[in-house]
C-alpha positions as CSV (number, residue, x, y, z in Angstrom):
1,X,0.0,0.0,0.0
2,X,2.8,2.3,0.7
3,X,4.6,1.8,-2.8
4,X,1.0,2.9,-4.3
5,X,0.9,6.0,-2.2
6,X,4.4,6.6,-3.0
7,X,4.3,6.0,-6.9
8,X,1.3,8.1,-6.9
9,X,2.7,11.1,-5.0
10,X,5.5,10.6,-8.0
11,X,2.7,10.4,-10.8
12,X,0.9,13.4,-9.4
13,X,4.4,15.6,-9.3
14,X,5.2,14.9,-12.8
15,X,1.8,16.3,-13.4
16,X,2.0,19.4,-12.1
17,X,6.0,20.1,-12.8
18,X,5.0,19.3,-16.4
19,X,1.7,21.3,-16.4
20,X,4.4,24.1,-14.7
21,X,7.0,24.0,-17.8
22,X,4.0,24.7,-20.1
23,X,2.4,27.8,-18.4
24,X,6.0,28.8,-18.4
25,X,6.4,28.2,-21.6
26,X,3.8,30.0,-22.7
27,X,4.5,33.2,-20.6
28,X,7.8,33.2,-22.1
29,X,6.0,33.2,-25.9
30,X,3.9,36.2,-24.8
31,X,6.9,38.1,-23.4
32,X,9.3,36.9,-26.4
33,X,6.5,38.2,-28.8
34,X,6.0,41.6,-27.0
35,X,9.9,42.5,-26.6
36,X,9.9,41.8,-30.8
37,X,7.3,44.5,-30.6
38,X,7.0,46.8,-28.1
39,X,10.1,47.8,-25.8
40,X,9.6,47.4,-21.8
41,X,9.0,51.3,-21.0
42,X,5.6,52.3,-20.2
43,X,4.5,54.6,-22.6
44,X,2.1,57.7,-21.6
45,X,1.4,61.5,-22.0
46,X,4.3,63.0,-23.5
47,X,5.8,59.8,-24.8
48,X,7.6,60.1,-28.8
49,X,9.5,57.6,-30.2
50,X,9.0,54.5,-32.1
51,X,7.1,52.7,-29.2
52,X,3.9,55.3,-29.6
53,X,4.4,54.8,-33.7
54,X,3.4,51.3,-33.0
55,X,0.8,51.7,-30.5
56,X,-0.9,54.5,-32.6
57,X,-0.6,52.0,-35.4
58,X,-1.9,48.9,-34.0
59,X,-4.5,51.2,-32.3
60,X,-5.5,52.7,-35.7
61,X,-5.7,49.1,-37.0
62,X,-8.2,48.3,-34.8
63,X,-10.3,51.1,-35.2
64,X,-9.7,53.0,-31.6
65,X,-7.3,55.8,-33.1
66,X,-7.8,58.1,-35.4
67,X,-5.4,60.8,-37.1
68,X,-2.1,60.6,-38.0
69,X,0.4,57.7,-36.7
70,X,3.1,60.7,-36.2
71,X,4.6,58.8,-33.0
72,X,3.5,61.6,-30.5
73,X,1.5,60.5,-27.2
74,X,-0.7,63.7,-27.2
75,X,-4.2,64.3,-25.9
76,X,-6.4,62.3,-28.3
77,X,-3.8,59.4,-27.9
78,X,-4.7,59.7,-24.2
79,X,-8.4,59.4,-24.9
80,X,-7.8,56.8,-27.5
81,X,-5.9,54.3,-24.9
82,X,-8.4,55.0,-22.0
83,X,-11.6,53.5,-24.4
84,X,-9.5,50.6,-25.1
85,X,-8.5,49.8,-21.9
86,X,-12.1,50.4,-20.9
87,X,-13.3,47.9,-23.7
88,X,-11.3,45.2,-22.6
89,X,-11.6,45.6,-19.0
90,X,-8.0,46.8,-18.3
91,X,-7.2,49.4,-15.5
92,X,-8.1,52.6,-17.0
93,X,-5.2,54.9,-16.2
94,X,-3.8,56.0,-19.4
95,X,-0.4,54.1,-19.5
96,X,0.7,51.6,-21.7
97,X,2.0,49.3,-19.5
98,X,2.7,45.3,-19.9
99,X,-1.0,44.4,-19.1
100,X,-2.5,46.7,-21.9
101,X,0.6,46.0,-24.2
102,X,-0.5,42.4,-24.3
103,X,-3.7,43.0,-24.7
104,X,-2.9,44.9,-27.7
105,X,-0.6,42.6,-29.3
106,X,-3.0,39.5,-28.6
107,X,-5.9,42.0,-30.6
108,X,-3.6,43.0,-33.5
109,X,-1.5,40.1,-34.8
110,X,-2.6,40.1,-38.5
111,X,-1.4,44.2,-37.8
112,X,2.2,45.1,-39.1
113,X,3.6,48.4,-40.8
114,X,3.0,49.3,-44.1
115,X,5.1,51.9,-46.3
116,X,3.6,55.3,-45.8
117,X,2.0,54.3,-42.2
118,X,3.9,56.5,-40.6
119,X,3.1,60.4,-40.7
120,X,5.2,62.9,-42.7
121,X,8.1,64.8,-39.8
122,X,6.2,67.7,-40.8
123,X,2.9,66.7,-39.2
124,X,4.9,65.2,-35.8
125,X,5.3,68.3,-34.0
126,X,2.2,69.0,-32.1
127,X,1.7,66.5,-28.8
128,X,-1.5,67.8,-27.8
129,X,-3.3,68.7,-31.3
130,X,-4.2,66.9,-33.9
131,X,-1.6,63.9,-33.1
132,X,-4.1,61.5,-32.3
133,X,-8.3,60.6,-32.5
134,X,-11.4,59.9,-30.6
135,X,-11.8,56.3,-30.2
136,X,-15.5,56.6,-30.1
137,X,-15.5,57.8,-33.4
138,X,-15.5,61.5,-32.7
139,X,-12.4,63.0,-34.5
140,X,-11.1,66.1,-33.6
141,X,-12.2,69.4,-36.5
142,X,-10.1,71.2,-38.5
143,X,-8.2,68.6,-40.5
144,X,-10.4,65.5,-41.9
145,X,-7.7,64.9,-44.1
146,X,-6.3,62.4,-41.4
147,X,-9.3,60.5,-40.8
148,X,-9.1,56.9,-42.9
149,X,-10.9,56.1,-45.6
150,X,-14.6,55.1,-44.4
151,X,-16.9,52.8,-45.9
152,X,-20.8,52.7,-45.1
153,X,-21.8,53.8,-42.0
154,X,-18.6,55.5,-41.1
155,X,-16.8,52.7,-40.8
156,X,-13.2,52.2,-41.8
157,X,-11.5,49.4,-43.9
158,X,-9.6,47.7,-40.6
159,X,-13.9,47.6,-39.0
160,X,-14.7,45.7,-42.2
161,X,-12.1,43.3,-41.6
162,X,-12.7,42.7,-37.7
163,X,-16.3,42.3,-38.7
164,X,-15.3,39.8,-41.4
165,X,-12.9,38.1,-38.8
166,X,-15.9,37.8,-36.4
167,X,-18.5,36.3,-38.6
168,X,-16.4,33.6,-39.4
169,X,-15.0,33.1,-36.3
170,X,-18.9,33.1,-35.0
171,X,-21.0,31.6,-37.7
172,X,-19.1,29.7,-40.7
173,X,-21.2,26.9,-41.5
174,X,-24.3,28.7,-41.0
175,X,-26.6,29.2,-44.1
176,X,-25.3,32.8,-45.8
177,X,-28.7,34.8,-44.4
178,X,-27.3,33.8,-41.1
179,X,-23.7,34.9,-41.4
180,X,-25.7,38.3,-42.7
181,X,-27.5,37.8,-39.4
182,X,-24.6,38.5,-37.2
183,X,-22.9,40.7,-39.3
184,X,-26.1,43.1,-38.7
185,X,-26.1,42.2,-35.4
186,X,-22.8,44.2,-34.9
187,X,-23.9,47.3,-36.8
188,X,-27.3,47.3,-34.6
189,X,-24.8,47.1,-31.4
190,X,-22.7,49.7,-32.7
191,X,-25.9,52.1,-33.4
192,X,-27.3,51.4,-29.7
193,X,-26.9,53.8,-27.0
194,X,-26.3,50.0,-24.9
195,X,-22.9,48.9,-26.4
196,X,-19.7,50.4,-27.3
197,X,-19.7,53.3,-30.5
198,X,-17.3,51.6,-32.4
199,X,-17.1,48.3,-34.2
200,X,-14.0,47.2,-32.6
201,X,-15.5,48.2,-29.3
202,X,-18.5,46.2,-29.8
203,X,-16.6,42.9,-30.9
204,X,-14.0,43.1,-28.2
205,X,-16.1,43.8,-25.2
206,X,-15.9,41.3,-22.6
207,X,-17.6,38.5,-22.7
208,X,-19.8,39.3,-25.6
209,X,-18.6,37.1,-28.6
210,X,-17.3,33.6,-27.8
211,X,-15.0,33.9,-30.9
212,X,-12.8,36.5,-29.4
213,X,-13.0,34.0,-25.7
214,X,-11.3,31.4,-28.1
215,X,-9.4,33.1,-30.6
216,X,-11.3,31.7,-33.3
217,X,-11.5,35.9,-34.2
218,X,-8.0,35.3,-35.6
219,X,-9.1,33.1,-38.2
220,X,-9.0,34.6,-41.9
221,X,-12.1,34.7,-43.3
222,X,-13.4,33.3,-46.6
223,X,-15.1,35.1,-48.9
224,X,-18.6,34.2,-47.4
225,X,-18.2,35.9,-44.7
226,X,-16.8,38.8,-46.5
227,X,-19.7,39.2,-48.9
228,X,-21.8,38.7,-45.4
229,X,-20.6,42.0,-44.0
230,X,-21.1,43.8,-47.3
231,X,-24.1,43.1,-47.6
232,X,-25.4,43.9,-43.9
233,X,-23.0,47.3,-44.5
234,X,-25.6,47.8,-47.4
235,X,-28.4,47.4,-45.2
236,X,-29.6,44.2,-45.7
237,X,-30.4,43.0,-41.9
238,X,-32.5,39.5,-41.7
239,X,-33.1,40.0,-37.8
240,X,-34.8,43.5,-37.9
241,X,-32.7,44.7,-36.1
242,X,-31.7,42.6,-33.0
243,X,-29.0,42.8,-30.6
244,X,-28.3,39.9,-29.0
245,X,-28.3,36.0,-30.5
246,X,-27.2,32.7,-29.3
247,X,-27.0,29.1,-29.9
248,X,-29.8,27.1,-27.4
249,X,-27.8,24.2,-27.6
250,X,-24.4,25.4,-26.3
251,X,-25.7,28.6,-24.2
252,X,-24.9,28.6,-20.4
253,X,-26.5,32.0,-19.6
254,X,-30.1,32.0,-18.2
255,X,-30.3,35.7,-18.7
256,X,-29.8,35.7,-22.7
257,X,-33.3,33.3,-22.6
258,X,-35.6,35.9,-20.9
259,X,-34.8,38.3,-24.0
260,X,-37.9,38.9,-26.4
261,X,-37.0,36.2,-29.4
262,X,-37.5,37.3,-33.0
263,X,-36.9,34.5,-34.9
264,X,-34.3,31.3,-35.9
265,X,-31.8,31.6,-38.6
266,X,-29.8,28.1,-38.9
267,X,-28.5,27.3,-35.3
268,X,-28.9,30.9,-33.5
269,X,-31.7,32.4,-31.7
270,X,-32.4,35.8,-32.6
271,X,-33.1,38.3,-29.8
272,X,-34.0,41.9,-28.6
């Protein structure tokens, strides 16, 4: 009896020293990836360099920052960093420290720099101007020349991709109407007074799309889902305008089940 006990104590310290070695593992990936990227200061009002370049960039990418990428931490930087650590339920302090730096790197990993991403020197000089954008979609007057190029709806190229990204991540293998289905859901979240302003702020809000939970978000889309999100941009929207879905089968909340159902569309309930 006491060589079982004893071969078992063994067995169950292999476990955990091996189960050890692969959170470490991972932990070192993360911070192996982020020193390829970011550098280890913390980055916040006032900051220049090629550090804020890349946070403007990847915030830009995802649809939090608008205005030029002129590598100055100015006032609508500021702004822009505070609604993204507020979408994804960081400490919101303004500082671009290692927890919000992951975050942003785990969010942005189809991002990287283009030629021309960068503003011109010219255009670098003022901190507290028109260095950076509103998050929420409000840019600042006076110089709409450094707002991207917009699509339907006021959204920008990089929101068509996340919502491409999402669909598929969320509803490849559903009929087409019902990738359409959650496209418009997104749009009708982003028009509601209830969610987040922005597509990227509606997509990445905690807890609210199981394909960001799993990373399945980081999948590239086909071109079903991409015609999907056109065409709910265009204003075709199957659910008349819902905001919430789910799949009965797989759906552990009680609360989503009291919501006033519209109607099915392949697996997902349709909701209010």
């Amino acid at each position: 009896m006491q060589i079982k006990n004893y071969r078992l104590i063994i067995f169950t310290v292999i476990i955990l020293l091996i189960l050890f070695v692969g959170f470490q593992l991972k932990e070192d990936t993360k911070n192996k990836n982020l020193k390829e990227t970011f550098s280890q200061a913390d980055l916040q009002y006032g900051a220049n360099g090629e550090d804020v370049y890349e946070l403007q960039g990847r915030m830009k990418f995802l649809g939090f920052f608008y205005g030029d990428v002129d590598g100055q931490f100015g006032y609508n930087t500021l702004k822009s960093v505070k609604y993204f650590q507020s979408e994804f339920g960081l400490n919101v302090d303004g500082i671009v420290g290692p927890k919000t730096k992951l975050k942003l790197w785990e969010a942005t990993k189809a991002w990287a720099p283009t030629e021309g991403w960068k503003a011109i020197p010219s255009t670098a000089g003022n901190a507290g101007g028109n260095a950076g954008g509103n998050a929420a979609g409000n840019a600042t007057s006076g110089n709409n020349d450094s707002l991207p190029p917009s699509s339907r709806l006021g959204v920008t190229d990089n929101d068509i991709r996340l919502m491409a990204n999402a669909v598929y991540g969320e509803s490849r293998g559903e009929p087409y109407k019902g990738q359409v289905a959650v496209a418009s859901v997104i749009i009708n979240r982003v028009k509601s007074s209830k969610f987040p302003n922005s597509v990227a702020g509606v997509i990445y809000q905690p807890g609210a799309f199981t394909a960001v939970s799993d990373g399945q978000i980081n999948l590239t889309p086909n071109a079903t889902a991409k015609n999907a999100v056109q065409d709910a941009l265009a204003g075709y929207d199957p659910t008349g305008g819902c905001i919430y879905y789910f799949n009965p089968v797989t759906a552990t909340s009680s609360w989503i089940w009291s919501r006033p159902q519209v109607m099915t569309i392949g697996k997902h309930i349709f909701c209010m």
